[in-house]
Each structure stands twice: as structure tokens, then as C-alpha cells.
C-alpha positions in Angstrom: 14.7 10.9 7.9 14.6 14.2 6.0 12.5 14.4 3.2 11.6 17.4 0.7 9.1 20.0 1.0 7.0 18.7 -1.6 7.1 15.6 -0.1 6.3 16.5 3.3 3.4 18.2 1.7 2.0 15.5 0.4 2.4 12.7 3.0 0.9 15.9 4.9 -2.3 15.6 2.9 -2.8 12.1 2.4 -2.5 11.5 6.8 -4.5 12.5 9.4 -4.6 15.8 11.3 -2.5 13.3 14.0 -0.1 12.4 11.0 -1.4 8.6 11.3 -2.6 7.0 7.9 -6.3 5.3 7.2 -6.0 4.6 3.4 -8.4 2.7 1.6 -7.1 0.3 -0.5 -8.8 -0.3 -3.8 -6.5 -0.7 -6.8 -7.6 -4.4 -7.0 -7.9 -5.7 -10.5 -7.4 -9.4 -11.0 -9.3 -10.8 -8.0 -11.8 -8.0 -8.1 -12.1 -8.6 -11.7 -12.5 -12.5 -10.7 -15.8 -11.6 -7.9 -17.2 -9.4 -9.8 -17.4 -11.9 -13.0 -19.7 -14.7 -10.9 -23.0 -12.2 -10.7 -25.1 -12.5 -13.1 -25.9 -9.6 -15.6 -22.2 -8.7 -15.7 -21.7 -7.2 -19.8 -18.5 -5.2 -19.2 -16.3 -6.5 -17.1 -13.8 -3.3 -16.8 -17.0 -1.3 -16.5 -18.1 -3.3 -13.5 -14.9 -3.0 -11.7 -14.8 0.7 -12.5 -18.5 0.9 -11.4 -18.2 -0.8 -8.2 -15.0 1.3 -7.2 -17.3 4.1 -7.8 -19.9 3.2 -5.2 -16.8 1.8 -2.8 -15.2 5.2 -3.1 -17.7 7.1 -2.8 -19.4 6.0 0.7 -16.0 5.7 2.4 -13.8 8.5 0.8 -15.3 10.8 3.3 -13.8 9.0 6.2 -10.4 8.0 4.9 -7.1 10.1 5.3 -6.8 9.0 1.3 -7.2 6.3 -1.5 -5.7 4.1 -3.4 -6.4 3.5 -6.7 -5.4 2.3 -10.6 -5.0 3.9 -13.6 -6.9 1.1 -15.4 -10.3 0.7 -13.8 -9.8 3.8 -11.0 -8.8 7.2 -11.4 -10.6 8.3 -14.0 -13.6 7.5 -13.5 -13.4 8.1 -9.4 -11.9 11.3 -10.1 -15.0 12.1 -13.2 -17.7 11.2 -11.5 -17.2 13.0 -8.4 -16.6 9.5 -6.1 -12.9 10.7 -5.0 -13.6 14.6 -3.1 -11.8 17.3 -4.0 -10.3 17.2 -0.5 -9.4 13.2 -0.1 -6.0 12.8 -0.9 -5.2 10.3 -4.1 -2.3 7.7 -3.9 -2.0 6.0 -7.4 -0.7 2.0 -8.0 1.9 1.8 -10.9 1.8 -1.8 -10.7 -0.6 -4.3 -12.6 -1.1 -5.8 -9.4 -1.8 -9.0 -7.4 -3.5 -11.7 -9.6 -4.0 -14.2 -6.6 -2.0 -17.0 -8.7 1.5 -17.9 -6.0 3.0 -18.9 -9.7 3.0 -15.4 -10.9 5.5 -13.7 -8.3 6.3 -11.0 -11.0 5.8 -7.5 -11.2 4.5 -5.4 -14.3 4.5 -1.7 -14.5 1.4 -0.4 -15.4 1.9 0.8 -19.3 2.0 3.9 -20.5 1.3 5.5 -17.2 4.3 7.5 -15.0 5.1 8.8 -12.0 5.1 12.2 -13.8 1.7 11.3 -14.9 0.5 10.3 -11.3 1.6 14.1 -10.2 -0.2 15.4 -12.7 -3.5 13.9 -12.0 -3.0 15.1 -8.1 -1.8 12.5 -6.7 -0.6 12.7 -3.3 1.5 9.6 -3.5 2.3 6.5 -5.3 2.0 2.8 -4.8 4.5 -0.1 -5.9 3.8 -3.7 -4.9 6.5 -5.8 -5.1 6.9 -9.8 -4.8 10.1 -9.9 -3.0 12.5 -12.5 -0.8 16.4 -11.6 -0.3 17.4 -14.8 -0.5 15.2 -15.4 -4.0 17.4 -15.5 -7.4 14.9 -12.5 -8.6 16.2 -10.2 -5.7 18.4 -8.0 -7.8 15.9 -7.4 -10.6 13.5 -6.4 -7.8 15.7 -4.1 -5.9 16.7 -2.6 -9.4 12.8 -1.8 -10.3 12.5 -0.4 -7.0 15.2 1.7 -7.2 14.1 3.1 -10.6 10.6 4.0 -9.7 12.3 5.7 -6.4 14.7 8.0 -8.2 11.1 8.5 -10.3 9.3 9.7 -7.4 12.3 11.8 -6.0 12.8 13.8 -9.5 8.7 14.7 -8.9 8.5 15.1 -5.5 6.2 12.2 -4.8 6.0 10.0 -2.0 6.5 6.0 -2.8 5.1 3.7 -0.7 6.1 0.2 -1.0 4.5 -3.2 -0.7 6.5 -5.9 -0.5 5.0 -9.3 -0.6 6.7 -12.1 0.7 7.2 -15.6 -0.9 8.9 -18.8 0.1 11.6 -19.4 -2.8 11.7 -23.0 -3.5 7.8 -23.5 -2.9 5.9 -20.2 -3.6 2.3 -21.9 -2.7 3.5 -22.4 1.1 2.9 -19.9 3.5 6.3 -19.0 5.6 6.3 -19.7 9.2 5.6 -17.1 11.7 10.0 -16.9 11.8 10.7 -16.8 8.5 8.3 -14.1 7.7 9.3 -12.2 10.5 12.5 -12.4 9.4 11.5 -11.7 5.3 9.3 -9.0 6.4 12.0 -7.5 8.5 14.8 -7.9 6.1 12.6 -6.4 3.0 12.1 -3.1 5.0 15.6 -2.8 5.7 17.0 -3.9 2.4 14.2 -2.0 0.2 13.4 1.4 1.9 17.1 3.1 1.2 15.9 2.8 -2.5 13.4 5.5 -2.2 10.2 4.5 0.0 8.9 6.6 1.8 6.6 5.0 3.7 6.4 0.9 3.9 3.1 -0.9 3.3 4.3 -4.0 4.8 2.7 -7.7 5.6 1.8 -8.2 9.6 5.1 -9.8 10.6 3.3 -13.1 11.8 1.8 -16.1 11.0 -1.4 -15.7 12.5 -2.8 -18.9 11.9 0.3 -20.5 13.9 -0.8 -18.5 17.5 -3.0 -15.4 18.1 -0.7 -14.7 21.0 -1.1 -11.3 21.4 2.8 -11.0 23.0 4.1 -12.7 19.9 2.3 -10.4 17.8 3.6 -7.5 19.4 7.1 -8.8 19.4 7.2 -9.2 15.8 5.6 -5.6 15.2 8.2 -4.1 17.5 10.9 -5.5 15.8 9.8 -4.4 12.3 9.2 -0.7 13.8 12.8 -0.8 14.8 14.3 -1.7 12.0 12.2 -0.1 9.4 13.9 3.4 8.7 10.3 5.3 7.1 6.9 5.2 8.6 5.2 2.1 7.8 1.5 1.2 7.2 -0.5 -2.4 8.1 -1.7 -3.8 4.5 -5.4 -5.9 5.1 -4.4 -8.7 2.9 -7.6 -10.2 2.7 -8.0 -11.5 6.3 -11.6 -10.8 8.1 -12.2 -7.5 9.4 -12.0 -8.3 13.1 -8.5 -10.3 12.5 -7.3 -6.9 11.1 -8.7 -4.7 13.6 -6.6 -6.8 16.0 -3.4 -7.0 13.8 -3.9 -3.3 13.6 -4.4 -2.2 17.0 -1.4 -4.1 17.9 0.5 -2.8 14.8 -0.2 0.9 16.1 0.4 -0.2 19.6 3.9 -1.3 18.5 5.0 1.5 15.8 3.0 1.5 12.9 1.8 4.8 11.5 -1.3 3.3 10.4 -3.5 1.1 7.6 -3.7 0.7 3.9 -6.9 -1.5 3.9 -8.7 -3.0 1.3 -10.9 -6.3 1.5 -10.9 -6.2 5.0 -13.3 -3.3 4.9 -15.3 -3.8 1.6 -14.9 -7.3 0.1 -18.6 -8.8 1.3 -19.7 -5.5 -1.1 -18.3 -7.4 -4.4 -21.5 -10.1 -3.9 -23.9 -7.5 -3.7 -26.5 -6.5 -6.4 -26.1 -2.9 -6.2 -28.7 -2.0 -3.7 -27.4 -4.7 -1.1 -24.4 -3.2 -1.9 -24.4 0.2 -1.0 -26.8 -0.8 2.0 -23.5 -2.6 3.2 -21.2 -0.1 2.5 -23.2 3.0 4.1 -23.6 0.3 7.2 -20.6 -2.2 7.9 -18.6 -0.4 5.5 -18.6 2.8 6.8 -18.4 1.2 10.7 -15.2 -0.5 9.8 -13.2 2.4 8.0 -14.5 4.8 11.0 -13.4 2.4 13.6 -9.8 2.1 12.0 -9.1 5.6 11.9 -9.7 5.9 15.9 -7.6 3.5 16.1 -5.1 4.9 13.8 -5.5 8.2 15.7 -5.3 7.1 19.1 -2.6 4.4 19.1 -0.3 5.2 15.6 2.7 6.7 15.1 2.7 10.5 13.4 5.0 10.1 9.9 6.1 13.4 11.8 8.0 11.5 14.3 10.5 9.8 11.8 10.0 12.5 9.2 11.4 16.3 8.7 10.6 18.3 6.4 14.2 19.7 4.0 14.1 23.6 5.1 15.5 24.3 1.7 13.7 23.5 -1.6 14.0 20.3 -2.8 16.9 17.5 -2.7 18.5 16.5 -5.7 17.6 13.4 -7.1 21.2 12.5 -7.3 21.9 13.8 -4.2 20.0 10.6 -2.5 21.3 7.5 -1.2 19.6 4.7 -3.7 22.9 3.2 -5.1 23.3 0.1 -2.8 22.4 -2.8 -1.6 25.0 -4.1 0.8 28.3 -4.2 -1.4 26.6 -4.6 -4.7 25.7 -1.6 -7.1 21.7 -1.9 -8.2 21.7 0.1 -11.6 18.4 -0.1 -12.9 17.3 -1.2 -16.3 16.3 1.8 -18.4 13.1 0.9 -18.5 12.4 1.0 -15.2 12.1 4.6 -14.8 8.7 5.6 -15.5 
């Protein structure tokens, strides 16, 4: 996979020295907004979020290849205060994100915010979350929006990395089997990336509460690394912290370039008052990041096997292959360029 220099660049500085990925993940709105609303005291609810990303940010930062954060409760005030360091690489959402509802499967763009914007602000990357199922009857809207942010992020020479989040069509409550989301998961990458991802933040390819068969595990994660044609990360989704230290290490094991981890690490820290909280965060929180990045180090893939850097400039946007999806043109709505 070639990509341009100024791509390269960036995946450059939002990795490892090893080329592996630790990211922290904390774009979180809805939820966040959700745990944060049950302590007492709470006036501003945007300015608690923004507040506790803060202190989240700036305990673990320091060990973390890079962060991922919103425009709406994030950036600003990570990047203002100081929390983000000059040297930690910034990846920034353009989706609403998540609101922990299986009813709403839709995603929003994030308004008046670009992928021009993102750039300007330093980002080393960008972040799409996507609900998405090839089967589902919302398929081609999705693969059109993805396509339109990707053409986005090739005209500025920023790095997408995609989430997508799998659903079970007819019953969107119901968690797939350990098959079927193997076989979603698996599908997604291979259907989704040619639209413009650069790396995949993608779902652990297993049911785990079906079997915690390690063999089964590894199966599943060596099948994704084959057919995934960009690096691809291990997303946290919410499960404990020992569960993803085991998802990850087999992840690595198997082909994964590394983590994009967000409650796994830091979500006891949203019960806190804010001295508990930064006690947890300088203890547990600081353990856990620090333990995934040996992992990440020692048993992930480098981005730098799978990606070259273009020895001339940079690639036309129209030069790239985003156009199809099997035999069927995706021509994006205009709107979905940001």
C-alpha cells in the first residue's frame, strides 16, 4: 500500500518508534456525557466532560503514541490548557459519535468542522466511526459517506482511520454470533478500506462471551489481518481492562498494528470526585496505557510493513482508487465532503 509523503509523515508521528499504535481513545460524548451527569455538583455538563478530558489527557498523554479527541468537548480545551503535549500526536473524530442507544445506528458529521479544519489544528489524523453491515439497506449511504470524507482526507494529506461498528440488520439490539461477526468484521475491512482508510479501527472479530478460546480468538484475528489491505488497530469497546489486554495481545500476536483504547483504560475515572480521580489515573491509569504499549511494541505489526511512503510529492486525489464497491459506483452526496 503506497501512501503520500505527508501521509507517511503523519501516521509517522502519531506511532511508535516500532511503528505500532497506542492511542488513547477519548472522543466520547454521549455516554461520557451520561456518567458524568450521575455525580453530584455537576452545573455544566459540556464543561465537565471537557474538564475530565483534561485530567484523562493529561496523566496519560505522556505515554501514548497519540489521542483521540472531539471538536466539541476536546480539542480546544486539551490543546489550551496544555493537557495534549506539544509532542503527542492529535487524531480528531468528525463524527458525533456513539450514543449507546442500538436504535440509533446512524452517523452525523460533526457540524461546521472539516477535515481541512482538523489539519489546521495539527492533527495528525482523523477519526470516522461508522455503523455499518453489507447486507443492511443503509450500506450504500454508508459507503458513500466514507468515501466522501476519504477523498477529504486525501486532498489534505491526512490519514483516516475508520471505525466500523457492526450491527445485526433485522434486530440491532442482538449481539452477532462469534461467525457472523467474524464474517461482518471481515467483510467491512475489505469492502470499506479501498474508500480511503488508512488505517482500520476495527471490533475484535469474536464473540467473546460465546468461548475465551484463545485458538478461536487467534483464528478470527488472523483472518481479519489477511484480508484487511491497511494496518488496523484493536478498538476497547468498553470491555474490562484485563479482557482487552488479552484481545489485544492476541490481536498483535495475529497482525494488528496496535490499540485505539478508551474505557478500557479510564472509565472507573468518570465516578471519581476529582481527587479519587486523578489518584486513579496517575495509578491504574497510567499502569494500563504503559502496559499496552509493551505489548503494542513487542508483539504489533509496524504500519511500515504494509505502508510505503510515495517517493514523489503527493498523489492526486483523483488519482486514487475510491470509485467502487464491487460493480456499483458510490458517488457521494455533496455534503459529504467536509
Amino acid at each position: 500500500m503506497e501512501v503520500t509523503i505527508g501521509k507517511w509523515r503523519r501516521l509517522q508521528q502519531a506511532s511508535s518508534n516500532q511503528g505500532t499504535f497506542t492511542i488513547l481513545a477519548i472522543d466520547h460524548r454521549g455516554p461520557l456525557r451520561h456518567a458524568l451527569a450521575s455525580q453530584a455538583g455537576v452545573v455544566s455538563l459540556n464543561k465537565a466532560v471537557a474538564t475530565f478530558k483534561q485530567e484523562v489527557v493529561r496523566e496519560l498523554a505522556p505515554e501514548c503514541s497519540a489521542v483521540l479527541l472531539d471538536p466539541e468537548t476536546g480539542v480546544a480545551p486539551c490543546l489550551t490548557s496544555g493537557a495534549l503535549p506539544g509532542q503527542a500526536a492529535l487524531i480528531v473524530a468528525m463524527d458525533t459519535g456513539s450514543t449507546g442507544d442500538p436504535a440509533i445506528l446512524k452517523t452525523h458529521l460533526i457540524q461546521d468542522w472539516s477535515v481541512q479544519q482538523s489539519s489546521l489544528v495539527g492533527a495528525s489524523g482523523v477519526k470516522l466511526l461508522v455503523y455499518y453491515h453489507p447486507n443492511s439497506p443503509s450500506a450504500a449511504q454508508t459507503e458513500a459517506l466514507v468515501k466522501g470524507v476519504g477523498l477529504a482526507c486525501a486532498q489534505h494529506d491526512v490519514p483516516l482511520y475508520l471505525e466500523p461498528l457492526s450491527f445485526k440488520p433485522e434486530a440491532p439490539g442482538v449481539k452477532l454470533s462469534s461467525d457472523e461477526l467474524k464474517d461482518v468484521v471481515i467483510e467491512s475491512a475489505r469492502r470499506l478500506t479501498p474508500f480511503g482508510a488508512d488505517v482500520l479501527k476495527a471490533e475484535f472479530p469474536y464473540n467473546i462471551s460465546e468461548s475465551h478460546d484463545l485458538v478461536k480468538w487467534q483464528t478470527a484475528c488472523s483472518e481479519l489481518s489477511q484480508a484487511c489491505p491497511v494496518p488496523w488497530v484493536l478498538l476497547s469497546a468498553g470491555v474490562p481492562f484485563d479482557t482487552f489486554l488479552d484481545q489485544a495481545r492476541v490481536a498483535c500476536e495475529s497482525g494488528a498494528s496496535g490499540v485505539m483504547a478508551g474505557r478500557a483504560v479510564w472509565n472507573e475515572a468518570a465516578s471519581l470526585d476529582s481527587r479519587k480521580c486523578t489518584r486513579f489515573l496517575r495509578g491504574s491509569g497510567l499502569e494500563r496505557i504503559k502496559k499496552l504499549r509493551r505489548l503494542c511494541d513487542t508483539h504489533g505489526r509496524s504500519f511500515m510493513d504494509i505502508c510505503q511512503a510515495a517517493q514523489t510529492g503527493s498523489i492526486d486525489a483523483r488519482e486514487l482508487s475510491l470509485g467502487t464497491t464491487g460493480n456499483r459506483d458510490i458517488n457521494p452526496p455533496a455534503n459529504n465532503v467536509p
